[in-house]
C-alpha positions in Angstrom: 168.3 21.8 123.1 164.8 22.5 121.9 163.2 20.8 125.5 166.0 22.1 127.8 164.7 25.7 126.1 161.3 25.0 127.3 162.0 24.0 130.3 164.2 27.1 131.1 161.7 28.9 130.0 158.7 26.9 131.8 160.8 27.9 134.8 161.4 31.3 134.4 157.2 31.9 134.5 157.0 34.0 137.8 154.5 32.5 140.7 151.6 33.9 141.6 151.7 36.0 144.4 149.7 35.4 147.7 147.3 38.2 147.7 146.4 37.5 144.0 145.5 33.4 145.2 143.5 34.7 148.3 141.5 36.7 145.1 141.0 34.5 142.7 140.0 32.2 145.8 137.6 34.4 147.0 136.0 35.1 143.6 136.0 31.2 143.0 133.6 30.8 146.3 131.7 34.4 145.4 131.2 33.3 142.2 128.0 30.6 142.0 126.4 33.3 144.4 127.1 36.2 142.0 126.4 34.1 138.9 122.3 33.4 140.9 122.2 36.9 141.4 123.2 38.1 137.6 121.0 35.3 136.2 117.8 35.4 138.5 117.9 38.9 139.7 119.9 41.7 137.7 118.6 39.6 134.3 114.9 39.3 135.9 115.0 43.1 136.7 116.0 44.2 133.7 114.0 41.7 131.2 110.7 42.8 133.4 111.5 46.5 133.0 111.3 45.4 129.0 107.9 43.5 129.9 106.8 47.0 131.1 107.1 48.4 128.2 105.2 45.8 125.9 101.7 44.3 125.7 102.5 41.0 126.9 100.1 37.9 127.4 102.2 34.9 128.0 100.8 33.2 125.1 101.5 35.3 121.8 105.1 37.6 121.7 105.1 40.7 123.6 104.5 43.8 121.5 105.8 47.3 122.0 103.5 49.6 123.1 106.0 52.4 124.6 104.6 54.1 128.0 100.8 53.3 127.7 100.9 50.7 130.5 102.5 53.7 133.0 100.1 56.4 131.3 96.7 53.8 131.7 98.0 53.2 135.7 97.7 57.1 136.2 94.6 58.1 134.2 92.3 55.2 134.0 93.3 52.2 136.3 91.2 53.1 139.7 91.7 49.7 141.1 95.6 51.1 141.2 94.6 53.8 143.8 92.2 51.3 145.7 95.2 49.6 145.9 98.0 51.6 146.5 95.4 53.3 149.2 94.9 49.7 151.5 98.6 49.5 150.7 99.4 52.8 152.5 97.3 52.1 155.0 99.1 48.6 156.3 102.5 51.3 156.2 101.0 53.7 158.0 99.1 51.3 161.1 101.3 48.7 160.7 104.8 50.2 161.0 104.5 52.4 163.8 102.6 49.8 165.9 105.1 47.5 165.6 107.6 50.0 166.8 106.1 50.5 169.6 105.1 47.1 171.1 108.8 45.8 170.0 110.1 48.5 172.1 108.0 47.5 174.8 108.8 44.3 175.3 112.2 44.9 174.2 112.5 46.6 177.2 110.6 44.5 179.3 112.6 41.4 178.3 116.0 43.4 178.3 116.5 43.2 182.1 117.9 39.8 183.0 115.8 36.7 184.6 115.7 33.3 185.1 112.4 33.2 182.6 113.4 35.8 180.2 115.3 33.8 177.2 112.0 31.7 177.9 109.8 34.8 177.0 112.2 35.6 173.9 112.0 32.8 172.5 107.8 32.5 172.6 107.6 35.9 171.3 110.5 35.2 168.5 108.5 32.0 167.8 105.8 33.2 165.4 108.0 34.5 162.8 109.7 31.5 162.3 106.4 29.9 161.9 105.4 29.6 158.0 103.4 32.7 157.2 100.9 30.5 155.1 100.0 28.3 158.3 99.9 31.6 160.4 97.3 33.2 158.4 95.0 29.8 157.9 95.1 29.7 162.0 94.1 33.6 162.2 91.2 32.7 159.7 89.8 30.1 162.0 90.2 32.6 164.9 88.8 35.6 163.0 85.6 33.2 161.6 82.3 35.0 162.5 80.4 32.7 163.7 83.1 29.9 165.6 85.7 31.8 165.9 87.9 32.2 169.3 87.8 35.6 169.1 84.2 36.6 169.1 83.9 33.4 171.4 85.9 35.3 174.1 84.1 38.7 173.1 80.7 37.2 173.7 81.5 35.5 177.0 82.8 39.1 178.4 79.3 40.5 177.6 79.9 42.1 173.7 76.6 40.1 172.0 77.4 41.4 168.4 81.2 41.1 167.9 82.5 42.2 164.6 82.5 39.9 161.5 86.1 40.6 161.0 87.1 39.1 157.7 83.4 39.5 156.3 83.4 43.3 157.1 84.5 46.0 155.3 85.2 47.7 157.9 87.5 45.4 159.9 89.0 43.0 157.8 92.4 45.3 157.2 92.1 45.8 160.6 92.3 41.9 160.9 95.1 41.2 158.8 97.3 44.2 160.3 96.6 42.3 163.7 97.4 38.9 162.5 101.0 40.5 161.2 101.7 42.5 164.3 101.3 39.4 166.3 103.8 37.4 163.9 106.3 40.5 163.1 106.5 41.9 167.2 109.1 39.4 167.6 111.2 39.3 165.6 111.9 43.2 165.3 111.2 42.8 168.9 115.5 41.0 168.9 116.5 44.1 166.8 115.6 46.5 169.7 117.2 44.3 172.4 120.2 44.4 170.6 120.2 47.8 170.3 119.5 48.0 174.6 122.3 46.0 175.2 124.7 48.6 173.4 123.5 51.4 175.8 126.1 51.0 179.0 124.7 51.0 181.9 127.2 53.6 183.3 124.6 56.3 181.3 121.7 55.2 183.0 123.7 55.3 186.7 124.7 59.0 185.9 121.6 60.1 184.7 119.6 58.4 188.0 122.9 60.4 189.8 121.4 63.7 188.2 118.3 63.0 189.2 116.8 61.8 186.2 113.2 60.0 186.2 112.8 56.7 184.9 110.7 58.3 182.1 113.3 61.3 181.6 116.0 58.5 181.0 113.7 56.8 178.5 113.1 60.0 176.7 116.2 61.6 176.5 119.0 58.4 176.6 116.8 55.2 175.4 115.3 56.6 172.3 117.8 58.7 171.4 120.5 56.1 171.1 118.1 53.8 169.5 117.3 55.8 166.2 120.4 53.7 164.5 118.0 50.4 165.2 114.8 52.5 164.8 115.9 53.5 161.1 117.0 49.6 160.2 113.3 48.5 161.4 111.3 51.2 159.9 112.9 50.8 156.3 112.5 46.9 157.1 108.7 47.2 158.2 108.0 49.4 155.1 109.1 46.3 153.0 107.4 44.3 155.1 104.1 46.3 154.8 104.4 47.1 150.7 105.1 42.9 150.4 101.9 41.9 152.3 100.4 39.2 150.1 100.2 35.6 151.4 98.0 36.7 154.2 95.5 38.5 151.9 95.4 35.5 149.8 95.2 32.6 152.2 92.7 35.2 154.8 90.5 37.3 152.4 91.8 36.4 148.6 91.2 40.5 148.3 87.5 41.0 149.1 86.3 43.2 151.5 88.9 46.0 150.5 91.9 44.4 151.9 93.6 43.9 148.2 97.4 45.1 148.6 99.5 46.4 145.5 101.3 43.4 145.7 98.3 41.3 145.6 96.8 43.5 142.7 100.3 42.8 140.6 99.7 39.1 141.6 95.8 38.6 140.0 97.1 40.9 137.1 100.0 39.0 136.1 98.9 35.3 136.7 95.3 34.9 136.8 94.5 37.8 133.7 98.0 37.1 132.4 98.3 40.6 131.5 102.1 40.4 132.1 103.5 43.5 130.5 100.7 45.4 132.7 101.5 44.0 135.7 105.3 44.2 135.6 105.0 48.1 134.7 102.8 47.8 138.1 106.1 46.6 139.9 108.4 49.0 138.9 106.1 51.7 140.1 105.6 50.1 143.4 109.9 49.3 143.5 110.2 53.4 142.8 107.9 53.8 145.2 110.0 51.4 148.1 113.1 53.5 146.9 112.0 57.3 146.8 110.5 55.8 150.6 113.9 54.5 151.5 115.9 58.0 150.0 113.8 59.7 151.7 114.7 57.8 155.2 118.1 58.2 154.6 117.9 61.8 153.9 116.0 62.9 157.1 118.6 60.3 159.2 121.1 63.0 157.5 119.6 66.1 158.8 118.8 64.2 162.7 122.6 64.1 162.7 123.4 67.3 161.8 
């Protein structure tokens, strides 16, 4: 009776239903993705906004020391504004130059040829390419005294070219050129995206109207571009506030070319001042987001 019970009763256990499978099956394959994330981000976040807080050398326990790392960045660390100045400075060059020339050949590239997925491709081609290898290529190029560059500069008449990456004066300048020629493509495929959403039916109405060529551009191109325009400026901010490998592999942060990022890294794991150098991150990561609120809240008022 007692097993005729159980089974009645093993019976009587109602199914699951088949939207409550499809979840547990989707959190079964989101899980080892969300479990990475919990472990090596939202844990990493949180444990280095503790590290902020402390006095922290790697080699003893940290020690609490409240808000004296964030009060010593603001009243005595002037390598923080040497910094965070060469770091505004690859934003403010380096994002709207890339804008431009990945517009331009966006819209070069956008009208169809035999040659043009040829063209794409070259131009998407460099940021594929390691950034490391890039920059140790651009080094060679930029040297002073062998270099292609003041090769070419010379044999077009220029007998004291600059010294680039031993200048001062133009080794920003360098790097910014190095990572406009690697980033052109690649936000370059962003715009013609964008281009091929426009229908051409706009274009034939406008040219109808009488519109110029430039007219067109101006008042139908860019306007129905700012959704794409927005995406790659946010992206290109990152890009420019993350510049590191090139300073290391290109200048290793002489010659005033040190980025925030690059300050963080030479405070962190060369002077293992770790505590320091983590309360340095979280004041360049509110910096990225009160940049990125920012965006979103002039996108706001363009569409009101």
């Amino acid at each position: 009776m007692e097993q005729k019970l159980k089974r009645n009763t093993f019976r009587l256990k109602p199914k699951l239903s088949l939207k409550k499978k499809e979840a547990i099956t989707g959190w079964l394959f989101v899980m080892p993705l969300l479990i990475g994330f919990l472990v090596f981000t939202a844990f990493s976040m949180l444990y280095s906004l503790y590290i902020s807080f402390t006095d922290w050398n790697v080699l003893s326990a940290p020690k609490w020391i409240g808000f004296n790392n964030y009060i010593q960045i603001f009243t005595k660390d002037n390598y923080f504004w040497d910094n965070l100045y060469n770091t505004f400075y690859y934003v403010i060059v380096l994002v709207p130059t890339v804008i431009v020339i990945s517009l331009f050949f966006a819209i070069i590239l956008n009208k169809k040829t035999k040659l043009s997925s040829v063209y794409r491709s070259i131009l998407f081609l460099p940021c594929v390419v390691s950034t490391v290898a890039i920059a140790v290529v651009w080094r060679w190029l930029f040297n002073s005294d062998r270099g292609v560059i003041n090769g070419i500069l010379m044999m077009i008449g220029i007998d004291n070219p600059p010294k680039w990456l031993l200048s001062a004066r133009h080794a920003k300048n360098a790097i910014i050129i190095m990572r406009i020629w690697q980033m052109t493509g690649y936000y370059m495929m962003f715009y013609l995206t964008g281009l091929q959403t426009i229908p051409e039916t706009v274009y034939e109405a406008a040219t109808v109207d009488g519109a110029s060529k430039f007219k067109q551009f101006w008042y139908i191109t860019l306007p129905l571009l700012r959704p794409t325009t927005f995406v790659v400026t946010i992206l290109l901010v990152l890009e420019a506030f993350n510049i590191f490998e090139v300073v290391v592999v290109m200048t290793k942060g002489a010659m005033g070319t040190s980025s925030l990022m690059y300050y963080i890294y030479t405070l962190g794991f060369e002077n293992y001042k770790m505590g320091y150098a983590s309360a340095l991150a979280w004041v360049m990561f509110i910096l990225i987001l009160g940049f990125t609120i920012l965006r979103f809240v002039l996108k706001k008022d363009e569409t009101m």
